[in-house]
C-alpha positions as CSV (number, residue, x, y, z in Angstrom):
1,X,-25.4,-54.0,-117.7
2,X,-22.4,-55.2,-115.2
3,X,-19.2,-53.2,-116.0
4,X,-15.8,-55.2,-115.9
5,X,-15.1,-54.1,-112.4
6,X,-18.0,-55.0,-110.9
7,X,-18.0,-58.4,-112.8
8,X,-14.6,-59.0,-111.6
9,X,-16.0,-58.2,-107.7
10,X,-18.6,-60.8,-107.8
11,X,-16.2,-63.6,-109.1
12,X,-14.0,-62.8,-106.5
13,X,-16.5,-62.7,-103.6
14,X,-18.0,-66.0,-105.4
15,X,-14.7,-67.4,-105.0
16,X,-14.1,-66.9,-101.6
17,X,-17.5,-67.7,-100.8
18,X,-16.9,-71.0,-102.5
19,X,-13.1,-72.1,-101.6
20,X,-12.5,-69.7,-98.6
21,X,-10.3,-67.1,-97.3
22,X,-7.2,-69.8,-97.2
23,X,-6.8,-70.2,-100.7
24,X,-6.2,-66.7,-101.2
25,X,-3.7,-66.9,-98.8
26,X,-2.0,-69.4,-100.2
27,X,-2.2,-68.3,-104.4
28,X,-0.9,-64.9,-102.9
29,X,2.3,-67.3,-101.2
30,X,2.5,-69.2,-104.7
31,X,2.7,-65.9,-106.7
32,X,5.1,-63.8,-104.3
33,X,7.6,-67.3,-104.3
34,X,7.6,-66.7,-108.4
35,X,8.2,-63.0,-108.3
36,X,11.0,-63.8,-106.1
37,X,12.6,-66.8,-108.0
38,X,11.8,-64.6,-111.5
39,X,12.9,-61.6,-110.0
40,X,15.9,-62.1,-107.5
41,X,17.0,-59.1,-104.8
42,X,14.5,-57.1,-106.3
43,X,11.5,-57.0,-103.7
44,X,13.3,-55.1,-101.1
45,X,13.8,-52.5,-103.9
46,X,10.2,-52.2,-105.0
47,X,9.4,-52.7,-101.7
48,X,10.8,-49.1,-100.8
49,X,9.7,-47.9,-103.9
50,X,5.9,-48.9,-103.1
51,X,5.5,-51.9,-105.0
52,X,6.7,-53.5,-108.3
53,X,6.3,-51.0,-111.3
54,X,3.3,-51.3,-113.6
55,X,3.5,-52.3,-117.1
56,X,3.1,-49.1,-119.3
57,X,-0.8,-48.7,-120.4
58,X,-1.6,-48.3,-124.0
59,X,-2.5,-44.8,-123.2
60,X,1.2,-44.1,-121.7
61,X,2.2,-45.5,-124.8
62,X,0.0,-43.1,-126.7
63,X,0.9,-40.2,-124.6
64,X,-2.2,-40.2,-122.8
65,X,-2.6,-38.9,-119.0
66,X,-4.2,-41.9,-116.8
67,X,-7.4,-41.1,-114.7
């Protein structure tokens, strides 16, 4: 039985086995351009923060501590 992680793993490495280390370069340009456009001046503050904030789990929602 393959768990979701380890699933997700073997796309990726299937991916870049398959279009290369470039493209991830450039999807990671593509989506940085759109967090920028959709969310103006705000990098340098998540930046120094550590990164943009998560959306809240369902278990933060139901009080729940994350592992």
């Amino acid at each position: 039985m393959t768990t979701t992680v380890e699933a997700g793993r073997k796309g990726g490495l299937k991916v870049l086995r398959n279009r290369g280390r470039a493209f991830y370069s450039r999807i990671g340009r593509i989506g940085q351009a759109v967090m920028r456009r959709r969310y103006p001046g705000m990098a340098t503050v998540w930046g120094k923060k550590g990164g943009r904030p998560r959306k809240i789990s369902l278990g933060g929602i139901m009080g729940e501590k994350d592992k």
